[in-house]
ZAMINU-995106 format. One line per 2 residues: number of its first residue (from 0); for each residue x negated, y, z negated of C-alpha. Coordinates in nm, 2 decimals. Each point is the difference from the previous one (the first is absolute). Example, Ala and Ser with C-alpha at 12.3 -4.5 7.8 and 13.67 -1.06 7.14 Angstrom:
2
0> -1.23/-0.45/-0.78  -0.14/0.34/0.07
***
This chain:
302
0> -5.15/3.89/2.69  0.14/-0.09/-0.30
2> 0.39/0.08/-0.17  -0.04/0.30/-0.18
4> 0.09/-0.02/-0.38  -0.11/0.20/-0.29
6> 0.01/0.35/-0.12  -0.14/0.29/0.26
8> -0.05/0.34/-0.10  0.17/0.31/0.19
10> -0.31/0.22/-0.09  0.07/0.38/-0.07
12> -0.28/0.24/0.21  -0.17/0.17/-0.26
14> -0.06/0.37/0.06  -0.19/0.31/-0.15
16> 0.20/0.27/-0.12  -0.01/0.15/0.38
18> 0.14/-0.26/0.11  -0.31/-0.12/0.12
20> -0.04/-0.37/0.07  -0.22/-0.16/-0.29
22> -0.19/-0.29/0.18  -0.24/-0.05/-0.26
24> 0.30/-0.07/-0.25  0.18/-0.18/0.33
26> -0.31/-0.20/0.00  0.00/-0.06/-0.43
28> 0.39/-0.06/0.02  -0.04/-0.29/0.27
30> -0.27/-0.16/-0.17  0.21/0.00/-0.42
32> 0.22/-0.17/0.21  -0.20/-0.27/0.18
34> -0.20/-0.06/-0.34  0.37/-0.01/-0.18
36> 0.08/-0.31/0.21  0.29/0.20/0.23
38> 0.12/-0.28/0.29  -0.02/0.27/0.29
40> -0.03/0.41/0.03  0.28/0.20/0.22
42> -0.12/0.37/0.11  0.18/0.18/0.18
44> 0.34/-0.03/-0.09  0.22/0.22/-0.23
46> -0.12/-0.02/-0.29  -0.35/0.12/0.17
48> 0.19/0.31/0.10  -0.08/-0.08/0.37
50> 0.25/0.27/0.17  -0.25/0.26/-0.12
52> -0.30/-0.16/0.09  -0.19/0.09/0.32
54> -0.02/-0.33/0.21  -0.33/0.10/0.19
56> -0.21/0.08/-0.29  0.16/-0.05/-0.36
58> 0.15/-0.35/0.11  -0.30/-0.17/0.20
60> -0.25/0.05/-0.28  0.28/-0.16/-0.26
62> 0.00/-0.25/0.22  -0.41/-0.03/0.05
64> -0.04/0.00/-0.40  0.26/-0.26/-0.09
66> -0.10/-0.25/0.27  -0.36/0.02/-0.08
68> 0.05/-0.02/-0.39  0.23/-0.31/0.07
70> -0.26/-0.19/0.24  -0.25/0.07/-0.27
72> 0.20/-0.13/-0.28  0.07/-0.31/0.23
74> -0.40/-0.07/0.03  -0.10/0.07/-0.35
76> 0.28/-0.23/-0.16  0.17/-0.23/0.28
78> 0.34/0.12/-0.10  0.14/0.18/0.38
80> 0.24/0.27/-0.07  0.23/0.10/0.27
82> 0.02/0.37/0.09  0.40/0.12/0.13
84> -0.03/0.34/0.19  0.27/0.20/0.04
86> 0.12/0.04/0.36  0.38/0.13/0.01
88> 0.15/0.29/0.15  0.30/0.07/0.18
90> -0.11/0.07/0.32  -0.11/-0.38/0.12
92> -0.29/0.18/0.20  -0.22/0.10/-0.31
94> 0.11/-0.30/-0.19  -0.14/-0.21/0.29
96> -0.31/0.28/0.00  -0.06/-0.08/-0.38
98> 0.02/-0.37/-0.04  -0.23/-0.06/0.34
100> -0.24/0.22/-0.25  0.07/-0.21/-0.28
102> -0.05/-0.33/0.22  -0.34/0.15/0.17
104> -0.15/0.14/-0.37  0.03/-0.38/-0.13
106> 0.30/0.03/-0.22  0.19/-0.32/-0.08
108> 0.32/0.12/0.01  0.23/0.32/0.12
110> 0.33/0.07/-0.23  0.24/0.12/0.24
112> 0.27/0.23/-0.18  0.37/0.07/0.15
114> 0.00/0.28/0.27  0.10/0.26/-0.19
116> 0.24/0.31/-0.01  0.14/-0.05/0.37
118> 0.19/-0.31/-0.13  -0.04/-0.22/0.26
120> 0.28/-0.29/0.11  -0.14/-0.39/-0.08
122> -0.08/-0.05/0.35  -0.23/0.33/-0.03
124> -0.16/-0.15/-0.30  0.01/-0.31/0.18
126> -0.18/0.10/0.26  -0.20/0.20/-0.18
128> -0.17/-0.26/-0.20  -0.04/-0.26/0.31
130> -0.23/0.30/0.17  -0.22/0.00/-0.34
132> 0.02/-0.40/-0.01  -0.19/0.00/0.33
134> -0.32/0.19/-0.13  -0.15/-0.32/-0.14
136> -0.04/0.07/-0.40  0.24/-0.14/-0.21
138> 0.34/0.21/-0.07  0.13/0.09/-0.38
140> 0.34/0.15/0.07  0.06/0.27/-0.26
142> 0.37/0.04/-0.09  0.10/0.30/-0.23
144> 0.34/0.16/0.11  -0.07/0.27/-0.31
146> -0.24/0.18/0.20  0.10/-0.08/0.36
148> 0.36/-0.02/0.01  0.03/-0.31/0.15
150> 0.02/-0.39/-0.15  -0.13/-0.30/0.18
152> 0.23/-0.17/-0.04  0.00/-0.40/-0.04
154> 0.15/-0.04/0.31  -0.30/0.23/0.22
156> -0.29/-0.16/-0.20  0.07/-0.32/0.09
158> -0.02/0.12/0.34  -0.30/0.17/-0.07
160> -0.16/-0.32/-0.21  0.03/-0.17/0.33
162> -0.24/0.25/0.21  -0.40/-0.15/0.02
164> -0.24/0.17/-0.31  0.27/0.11/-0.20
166> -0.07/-0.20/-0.37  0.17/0.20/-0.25
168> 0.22/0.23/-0.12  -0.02/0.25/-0.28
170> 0.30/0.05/-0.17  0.08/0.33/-0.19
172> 0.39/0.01/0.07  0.06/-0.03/-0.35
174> 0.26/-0.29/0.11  -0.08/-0.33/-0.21
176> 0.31/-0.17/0.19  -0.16/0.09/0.32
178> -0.37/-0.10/-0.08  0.15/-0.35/-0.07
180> 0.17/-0.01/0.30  -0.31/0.10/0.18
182> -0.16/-0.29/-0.13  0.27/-0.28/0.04
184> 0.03/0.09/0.36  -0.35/0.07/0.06
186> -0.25/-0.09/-0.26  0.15/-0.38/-0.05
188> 0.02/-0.06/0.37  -0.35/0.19/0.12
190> -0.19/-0.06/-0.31  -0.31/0.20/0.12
192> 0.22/0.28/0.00  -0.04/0.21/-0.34
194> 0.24/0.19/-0.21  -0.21/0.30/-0.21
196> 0.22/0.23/-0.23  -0.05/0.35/0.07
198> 0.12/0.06/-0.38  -0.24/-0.08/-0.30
200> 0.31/-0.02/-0.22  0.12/-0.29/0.30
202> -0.27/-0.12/0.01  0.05/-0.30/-0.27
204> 0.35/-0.09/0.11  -0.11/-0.04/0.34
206> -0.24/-0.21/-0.08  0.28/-0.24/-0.18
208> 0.20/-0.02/0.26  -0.25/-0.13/0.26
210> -0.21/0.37/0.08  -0.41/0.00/0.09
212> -0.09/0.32/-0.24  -0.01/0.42/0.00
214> -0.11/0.31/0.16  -0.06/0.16/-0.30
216> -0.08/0.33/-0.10  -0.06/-0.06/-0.36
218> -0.26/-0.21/0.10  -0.19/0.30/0.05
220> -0.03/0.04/-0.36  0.04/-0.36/-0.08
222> -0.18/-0.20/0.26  -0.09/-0.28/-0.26
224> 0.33/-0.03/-0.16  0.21/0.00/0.33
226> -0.22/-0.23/0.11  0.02/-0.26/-0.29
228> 0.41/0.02/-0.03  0.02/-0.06/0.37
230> -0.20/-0.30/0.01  0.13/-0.17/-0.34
232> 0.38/0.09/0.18  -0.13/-0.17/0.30
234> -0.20/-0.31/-0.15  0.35/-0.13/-0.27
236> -0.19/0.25/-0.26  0.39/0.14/-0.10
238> -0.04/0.13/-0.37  -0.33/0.13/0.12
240> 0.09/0.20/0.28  0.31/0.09/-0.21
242> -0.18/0.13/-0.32  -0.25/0.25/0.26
244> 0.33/0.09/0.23  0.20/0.15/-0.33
246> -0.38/0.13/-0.15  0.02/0.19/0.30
248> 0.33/0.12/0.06  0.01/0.29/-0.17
250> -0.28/0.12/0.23  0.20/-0.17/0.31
252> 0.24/0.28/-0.07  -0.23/0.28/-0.10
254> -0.20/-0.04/0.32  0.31/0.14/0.19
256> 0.12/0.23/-0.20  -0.07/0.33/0.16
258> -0.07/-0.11/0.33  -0.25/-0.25/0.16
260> -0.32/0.05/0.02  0.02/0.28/-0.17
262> 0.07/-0.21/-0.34  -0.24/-0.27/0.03
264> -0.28/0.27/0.11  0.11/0.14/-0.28
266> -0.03/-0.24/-0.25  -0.30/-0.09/0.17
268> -0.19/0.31/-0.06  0.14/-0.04/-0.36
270> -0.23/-0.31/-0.03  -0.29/0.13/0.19
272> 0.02/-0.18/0.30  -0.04/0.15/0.36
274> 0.33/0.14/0.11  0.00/0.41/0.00
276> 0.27/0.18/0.14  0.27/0.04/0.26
278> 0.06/0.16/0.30  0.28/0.20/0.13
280> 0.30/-0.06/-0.02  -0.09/-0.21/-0.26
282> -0.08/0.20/-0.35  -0.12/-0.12/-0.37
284> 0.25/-0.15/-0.21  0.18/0.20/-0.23
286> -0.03/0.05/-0.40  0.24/-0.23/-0.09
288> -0.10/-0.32/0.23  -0.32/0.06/-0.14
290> 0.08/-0.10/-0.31  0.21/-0.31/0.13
292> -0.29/-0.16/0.10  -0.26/0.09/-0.23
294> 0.30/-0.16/-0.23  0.00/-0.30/0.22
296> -0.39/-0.06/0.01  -0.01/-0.01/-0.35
298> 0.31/-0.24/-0.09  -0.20/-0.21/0.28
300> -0.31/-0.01/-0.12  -0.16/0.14/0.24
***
């Protein structure tokens, strides 16, 4: 399997006003992104709003669609496409419960997030992870102390780097001083080992210092133009990748600015794409936000 490197999209779930699940606009969604030229698709994870989703029905059918629209794709043009399902929790018995699915449905790849909310001590995490790295599908470790209270740090994931199947880490601690030491002490001595920003406003400067590319939720707008500044920052292309990054970040900013995914659903349904609402306890943006990125998507050009 090949080092992953490129721009993936963390896709929203879009939804009818009930909060139904749309899968005809799940369906339309994952295929504007295969036909923009997206790397690889992540569902399940936050900005998919998986906490609310009902893992024996809502989540095996996301999974179903996506896999099958990506294997198509793959026949019809050559060009394979990587699909990353979502498999944390903090209870390491449904986390092991959701990425044997992920592993037995086909996907290529299971984004493993921090156990969450009971804070757990390194050797938890630790140990945590090497019960996932047994499964037999390659491990993403997801590391985002904002919503789980506790940082990987350097320190455990080069412990964790170490375990069999573990190929990546996403990084969304906002720290650029501790993504580079991430990839001094592992991504220069275990080269196969990528180092994806969890950040689209990161994701450029990571790139510079040695990074592999982005979970992006812009991308669910912008599949095309993620796509293209993330592999002119990758191939040398600087002024290039540069020119699209500061294009963009107006919008980098906007899609945040009341909350994810409620923004970028948001700003989707603004530009007619397949994105709907929320669930509880998430709720629709307010008045003001509103404005921010209908602001945004115009000084963009989008």
């Amino acid at each position: 399997m090949s080092k992953l490197r490129g721009a993936f999209t963390a896709l929203v779930t879009p939804m009818f006003s009930d909060g139904s699940i749309d899968f005809e606009g799940w369906r339309k969604l994952v295929q504007f992104q295969l036909e923009g030229g997206i790397t690889g698709l992540l569902a399940l994870g936050t900005t998919g709003e998986t906490p609310t989703l009902d893992e024996n029905e809502d989540e095996v059918k996301l999974i179903e669609i996506i896999i099958s629209e990506s294997r198509e794709y793959t026949k019809k043009t050559g060009r394979d496409v990587p699909v990353i399902i979502g498999t944390g929790s903090n209870c390491t018995k449904d986390a092991v419960f959701y990425t044997e699915r992920a592993k037995k449905m086909g996907a290529d790849y299971a984004l493993v997030v921090t156990p969450y909310y009971n804070k757990p001590s390194d050797e938890g995490i630790f140990r945590h992870f090497e019960v996932l790295s047994k499964i037999g599908i390659p491990i993403i470790v997801y590391n985002i102390a904002g919503r789980t209270g506790k940082n990987i740090s350097t320190d455990l994931l080069c412990r964790i780097a170490q375990l069999p199947n573990v190929v990546a880490v996403k990084e969304a601690s906002g720290n650029i001083h501790q993504m580079m030491e991430v990839i001094a002490r592992i991504g220069r001595v275990k080269p196969e080992f990528s180092v994806l920003s969890g950040d689209d406003s990161l994701t450029l400067p990571l790139i510079s210092v040695g990074g592999d590319g982005v979970f992006s939720v812009v991308s669910n707008l912008t599949p095309s133009l993620i796509s293209e500044m993330v592999d002119a920052a990758l191939n040398g292309e600087t002024k290039k990748a540069l020119d699209i990054h500061y294009r963009l970040l107006p919008f980098f900013n906007a899609a945040f600015v009341d909350g994810n995914p409620t923004s970028i659903k948001y700003a989707m349904n603004y530009k007619g794409l397949p994105a709907g609402g929320v669930r509880l306890p998430l709720v629709e943006i307010h008045e003001n936000a509103k404005k921010v990125i209908e602001s945004a998507l115009e000084e963009c050009g989008l």
